[in-house]
C-alpha positions in Angstrom: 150.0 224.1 -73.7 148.8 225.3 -70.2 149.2 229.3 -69.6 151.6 230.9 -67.9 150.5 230.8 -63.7 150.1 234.5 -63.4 148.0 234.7 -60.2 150.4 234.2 -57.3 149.0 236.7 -54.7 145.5 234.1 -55.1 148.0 231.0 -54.1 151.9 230.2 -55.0 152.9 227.3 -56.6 154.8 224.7 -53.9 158.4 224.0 -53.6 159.4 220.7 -54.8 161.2 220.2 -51.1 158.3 221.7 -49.4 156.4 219.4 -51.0 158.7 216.3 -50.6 158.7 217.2 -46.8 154.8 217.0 -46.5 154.7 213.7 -48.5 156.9 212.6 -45.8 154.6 213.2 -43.2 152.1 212.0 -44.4 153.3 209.0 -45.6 155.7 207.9 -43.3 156.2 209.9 -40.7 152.4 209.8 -39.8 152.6 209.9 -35.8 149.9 211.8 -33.6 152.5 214.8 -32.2 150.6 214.2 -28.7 151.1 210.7 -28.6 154.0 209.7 -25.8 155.7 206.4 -28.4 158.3 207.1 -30.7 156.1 207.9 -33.6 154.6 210.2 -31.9 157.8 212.0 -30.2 159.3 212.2 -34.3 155.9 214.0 -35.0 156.3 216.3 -32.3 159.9 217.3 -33.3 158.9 218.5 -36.6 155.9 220.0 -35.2 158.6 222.1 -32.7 161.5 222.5 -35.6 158.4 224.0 -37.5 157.6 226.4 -34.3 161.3 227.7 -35.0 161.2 228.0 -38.5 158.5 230.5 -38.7 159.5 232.3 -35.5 162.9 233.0 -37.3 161.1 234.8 -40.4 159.8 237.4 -37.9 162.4 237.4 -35.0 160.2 235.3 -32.7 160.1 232.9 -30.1 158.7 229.3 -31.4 156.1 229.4 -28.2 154.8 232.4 -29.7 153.6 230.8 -33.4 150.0 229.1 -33.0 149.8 226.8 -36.0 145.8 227.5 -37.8 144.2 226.5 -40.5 145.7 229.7 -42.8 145.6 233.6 -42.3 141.7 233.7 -42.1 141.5 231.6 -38.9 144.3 233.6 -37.6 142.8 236.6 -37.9 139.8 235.2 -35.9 141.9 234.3 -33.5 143.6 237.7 -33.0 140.8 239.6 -33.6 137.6 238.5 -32.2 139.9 236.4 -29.5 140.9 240.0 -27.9 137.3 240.8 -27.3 136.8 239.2 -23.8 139.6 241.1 -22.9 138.6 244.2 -24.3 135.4 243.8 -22.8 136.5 243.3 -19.5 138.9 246.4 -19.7 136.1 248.7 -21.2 138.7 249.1 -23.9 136.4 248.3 -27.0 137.7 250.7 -29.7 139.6 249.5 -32.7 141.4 251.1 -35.9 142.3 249.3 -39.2 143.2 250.2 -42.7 140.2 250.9 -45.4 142.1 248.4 -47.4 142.0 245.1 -45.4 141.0 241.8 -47.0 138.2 240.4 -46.2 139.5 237.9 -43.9 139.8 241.2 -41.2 137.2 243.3 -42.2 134.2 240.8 -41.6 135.1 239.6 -38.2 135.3 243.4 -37.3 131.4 243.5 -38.2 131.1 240.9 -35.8 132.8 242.7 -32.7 130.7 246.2 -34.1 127.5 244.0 -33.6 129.3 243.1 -29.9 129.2 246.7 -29.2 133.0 247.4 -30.6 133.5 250.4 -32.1 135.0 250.0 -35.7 136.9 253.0 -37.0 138.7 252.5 -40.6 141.7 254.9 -41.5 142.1 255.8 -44.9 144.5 255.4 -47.6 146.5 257.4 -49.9 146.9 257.2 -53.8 149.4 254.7 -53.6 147.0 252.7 -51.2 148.9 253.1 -47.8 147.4 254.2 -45.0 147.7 257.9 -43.4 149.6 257.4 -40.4 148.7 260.7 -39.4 145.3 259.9 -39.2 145.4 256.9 -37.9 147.8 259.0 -34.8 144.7 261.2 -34.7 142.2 258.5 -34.2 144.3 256.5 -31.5 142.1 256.9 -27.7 143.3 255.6 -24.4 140.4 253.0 -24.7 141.6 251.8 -28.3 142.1 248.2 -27.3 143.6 246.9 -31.5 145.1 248.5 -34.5 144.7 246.2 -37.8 147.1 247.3 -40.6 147.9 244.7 -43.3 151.3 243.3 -44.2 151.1 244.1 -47.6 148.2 244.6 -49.7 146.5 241.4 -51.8 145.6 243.3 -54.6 147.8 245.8 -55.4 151.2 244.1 -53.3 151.6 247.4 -51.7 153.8 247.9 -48.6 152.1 249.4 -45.4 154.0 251.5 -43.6 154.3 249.2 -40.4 157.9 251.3 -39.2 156.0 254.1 -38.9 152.7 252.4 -37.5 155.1 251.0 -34.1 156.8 254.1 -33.8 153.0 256.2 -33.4 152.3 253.0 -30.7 155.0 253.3 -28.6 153.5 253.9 -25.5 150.2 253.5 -26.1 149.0 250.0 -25.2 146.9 249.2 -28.1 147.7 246.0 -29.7 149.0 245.9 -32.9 148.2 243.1 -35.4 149.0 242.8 -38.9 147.6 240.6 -41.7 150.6 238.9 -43.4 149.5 236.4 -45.7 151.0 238.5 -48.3 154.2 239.6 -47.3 155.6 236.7 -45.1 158.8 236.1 -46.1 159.1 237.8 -49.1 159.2 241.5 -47.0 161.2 240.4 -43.9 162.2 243.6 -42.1 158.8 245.0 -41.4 157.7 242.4 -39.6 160.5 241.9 -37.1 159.7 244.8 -35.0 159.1 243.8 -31.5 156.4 246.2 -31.2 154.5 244.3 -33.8 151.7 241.8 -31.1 149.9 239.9 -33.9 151.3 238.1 -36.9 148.7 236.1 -39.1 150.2 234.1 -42.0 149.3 231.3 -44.2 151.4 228.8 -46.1 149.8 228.8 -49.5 150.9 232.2 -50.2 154.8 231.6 -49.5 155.1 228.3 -51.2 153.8 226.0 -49.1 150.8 223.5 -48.1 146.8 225.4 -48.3 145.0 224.8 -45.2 147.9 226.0 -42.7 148.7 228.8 -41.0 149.5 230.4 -38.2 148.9 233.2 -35.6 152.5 234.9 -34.3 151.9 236.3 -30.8 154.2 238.1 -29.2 154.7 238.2 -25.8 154.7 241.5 -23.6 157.4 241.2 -21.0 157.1 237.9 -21.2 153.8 237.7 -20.5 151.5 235.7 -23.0 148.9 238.1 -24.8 145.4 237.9 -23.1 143.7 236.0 -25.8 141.0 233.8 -25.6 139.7 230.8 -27.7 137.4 230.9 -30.3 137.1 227.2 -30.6 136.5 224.3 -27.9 137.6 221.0 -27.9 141.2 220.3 -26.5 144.2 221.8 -25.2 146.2 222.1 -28.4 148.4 225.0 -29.0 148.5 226.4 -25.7 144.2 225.9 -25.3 144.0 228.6 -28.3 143.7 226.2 -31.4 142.1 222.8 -30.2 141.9 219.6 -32.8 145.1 217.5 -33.9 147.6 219.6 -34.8 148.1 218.8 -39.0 151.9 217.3 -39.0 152.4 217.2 -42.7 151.2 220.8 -43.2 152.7 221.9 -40.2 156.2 220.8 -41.5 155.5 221.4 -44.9 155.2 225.4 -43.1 158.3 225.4 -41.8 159.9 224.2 -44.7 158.5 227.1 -46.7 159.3 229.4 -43.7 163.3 228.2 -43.5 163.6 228.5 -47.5 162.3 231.9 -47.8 164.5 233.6 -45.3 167.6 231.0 -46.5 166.9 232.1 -50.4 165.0 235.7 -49.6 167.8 237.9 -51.6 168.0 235.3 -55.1 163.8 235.3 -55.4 163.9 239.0 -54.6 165.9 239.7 -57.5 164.2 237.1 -59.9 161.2 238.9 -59.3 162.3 242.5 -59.7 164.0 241.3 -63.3 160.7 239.9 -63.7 158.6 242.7 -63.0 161.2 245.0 -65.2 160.3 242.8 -68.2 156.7 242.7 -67.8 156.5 246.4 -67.7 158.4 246.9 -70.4 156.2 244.6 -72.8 153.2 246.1 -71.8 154.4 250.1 -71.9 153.1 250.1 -75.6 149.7 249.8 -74.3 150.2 252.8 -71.7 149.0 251.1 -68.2 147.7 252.7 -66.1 149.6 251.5 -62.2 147.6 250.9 -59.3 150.1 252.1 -56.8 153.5 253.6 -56.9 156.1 250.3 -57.7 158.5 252.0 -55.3 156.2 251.0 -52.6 155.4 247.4 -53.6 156.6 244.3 -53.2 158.3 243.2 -57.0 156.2 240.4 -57.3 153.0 241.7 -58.6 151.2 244.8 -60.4 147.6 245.7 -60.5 147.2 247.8 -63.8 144.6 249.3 -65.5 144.9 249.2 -69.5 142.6 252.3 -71.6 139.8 251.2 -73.6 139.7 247.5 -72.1 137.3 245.9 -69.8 139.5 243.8 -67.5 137.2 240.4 -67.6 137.2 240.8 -71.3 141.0 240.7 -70.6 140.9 237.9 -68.6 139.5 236.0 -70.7 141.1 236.6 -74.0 144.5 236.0 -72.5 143.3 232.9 -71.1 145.7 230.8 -73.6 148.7 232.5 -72.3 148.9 233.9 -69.3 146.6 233.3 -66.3 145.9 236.8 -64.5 143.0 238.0 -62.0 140.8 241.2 -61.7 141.0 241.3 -58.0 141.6 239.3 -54.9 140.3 235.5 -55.0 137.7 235.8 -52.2 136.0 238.7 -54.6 136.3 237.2 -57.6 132.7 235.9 -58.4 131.6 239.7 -57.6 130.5 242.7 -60.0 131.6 245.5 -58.0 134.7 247.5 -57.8 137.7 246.3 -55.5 137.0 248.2 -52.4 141.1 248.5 -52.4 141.0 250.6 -55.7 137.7 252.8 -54.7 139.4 253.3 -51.5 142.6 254.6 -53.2 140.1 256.6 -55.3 140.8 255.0 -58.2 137.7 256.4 -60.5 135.2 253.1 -61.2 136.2 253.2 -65.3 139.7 252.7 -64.4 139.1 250.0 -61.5 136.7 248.1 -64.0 140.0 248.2 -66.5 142.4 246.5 -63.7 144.2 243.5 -63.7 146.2 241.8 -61.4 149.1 240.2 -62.2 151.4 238.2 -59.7 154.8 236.2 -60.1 157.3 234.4 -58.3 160.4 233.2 -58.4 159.3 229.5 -59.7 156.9 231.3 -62.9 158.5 230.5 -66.4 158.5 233.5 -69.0 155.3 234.1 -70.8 155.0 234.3 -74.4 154.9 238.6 -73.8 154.5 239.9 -76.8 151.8 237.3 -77.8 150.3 238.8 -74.7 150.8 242.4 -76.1 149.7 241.6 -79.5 145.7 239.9 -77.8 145.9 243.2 -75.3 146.4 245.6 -78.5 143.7 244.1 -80.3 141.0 244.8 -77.6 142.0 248.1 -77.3 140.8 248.9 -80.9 
């Protein structure tokens, strides 16, 4: 028998429709969406009905979604496509969370090697970031603010309310890495004062290699973003190359079913988190962040007296969990999200990561209690 899929903040599992509407494209529907015949013109329309699917999820305009390859490219595109125009305006400071993936924090080395000056706000316990320094930090030449979404690792909830409400006024841009939280937190991201919007379809049921950047306009005035790829006018000159039909739709299928069915997979997943708790409470776990702050469809736990890669791989026949996020999996050191929540290194050594959704059967739990118990002797 195949273990329980127990790793959905690494990718989600597809939804049959989302998947019946890529086939489509793929298969039959297979017109370039910038050709002028028929074929083409059907492309195009479910390139467009895509645009308004995902703008709906955030309470955007569909000419404000820029379809990518997934959240990474996206978060090129905000971030090191602002540059130019923080250049130009002299404006070349920039704040963002302690916590970001990856995905943020390594094109931010390359704008500090530009000249950009990188500052990183820090998090509390629960792993979301001090708005009050992040107030104290803001300069009149602070050009971008980077917060997350919601965290990969832990499925913490940034506090993006409060994050708009210390911008108002102040004309940094604000971006946020969503990939997490797209559709599965929905008022957060619906605040008009909220610029940048990266996402990425394998994380909300949908199609890997899509994605897309959401930029808002300014009194209806596009954001002053430039390209950080050449090679054709798609996507407003931002994002050349044929735009990727089949995942495109496949997108906006995901996007349309999560805000349609938000409220019946919320509540699957609480239930779900309820019963995984409560199977693994013998073994007093440790939490990685205060549940009343996360989304319900993950936990990152520490369990006393067991290596988590030991756990990993003696749960292996039931249940399939992670130690961290994807991109860091091959790597020996701490999460930088737990030492940054100062989360001591024996504990952050000791924590797994476990992730649901609405579509993951019920493990076997207390066969997964019984192989936990026996490490811990």
């Amino acid at each position: 028998m195949n273990p329980v899929y127990l790793d959905c903040n690494a990718t989600t599992p597809i939804e049959p429709e989302v998947l019946e509407t890529v086939r489509r494209y793929l298969a039959e529907e297979f017109g370039n969406p910038a050709s002028t015949h028929c074929f083409g013109r059907r492309a195009q329309a479910a390139v467009q009905r895509a645009r308004e699917e995902v703008a709906a999820v955030v309470a955007g305009e569909p000419d404000e979604v820029i379809f990518t390859s997934g959240a990474t490219e996206a978060n090129n595109l905000a971030l090191l496509g602002l540059a130019p125009y923080g250049e130009e305006t002299g404006r070349r400071h920039i704040l963002a969370s302690a916590v970001e993936h990856k995905a943020v924090l390594e094109p931010l080395e390359q704008l500090k090697r530009r000249g950009f000056e990188i500052e990183l706000i820090p998090v509390d316990a629960d792993g979301r970031v001090k708005v009050d320094l992040l107030q104290e930090a803001l300069r009149p030449e602070t050009l971008l603010v980077s917060v997350m979404h919601v965290n990969n690792e832990t499925g913490i909830i940034q506090p993006l309310d409060r994050i708009c409400a210390t911008l108002e006024g102040h004309p940094a841009f604000l971006h946020s890495d969503a990939a997490q939280g797209f559709g599965k937190e929905l008022a957060l991201l619906t605040s008009p004062r909220l610029d940048l919007i990266s996402i990425s379809g394998h994380k909300v049921y949908g199609p890997k290699g899509i994605g897309a950047l959401i930029a808002r306009k300014r009194g209806g005035i596009a954001l002053p973003l430039a390209p950080i790829m050449y090679g054709g006018g798609q996507e407003g000159g931002l994002r050349p190359g044929t735009l990727a039909t089949p995942l495109i739709a496949g997108l906006g299928t995901a996007a349309r079913l999560a805000l349609a069915n938000h409220a019946e997979r919320t509540a699957a997943c609480v239930a779900f988190r309820e019963r995984a708790l409560a199977a693994l409470e013998p073994l007093r776990p440790y939490l990685n962040g205060n549940p009343q702050h996360s989304l319900p469809h993950a936990v990152n736990l520490a369990l006393p007296k067991i290596l988590a890669e030991e756990a990993v791989d003696a749960l292996q026949h039931l249940v399939a969990v992670s130690t961290t996020s994807a991109c860091n999996s091959s790597r020996t050191a701490p999460s930088h999200v737990l030492a940054a929540m100062g989360i001591p290194r024996p504990r952050a050594v000791a924590s797994l990561r476990l992730a649901w959704c609405h579509l993951t059967p019920e493990p076997d739990w207390k066969g997964v209690a019984e192989v936990l118990k026996r490490l811990q002797k």
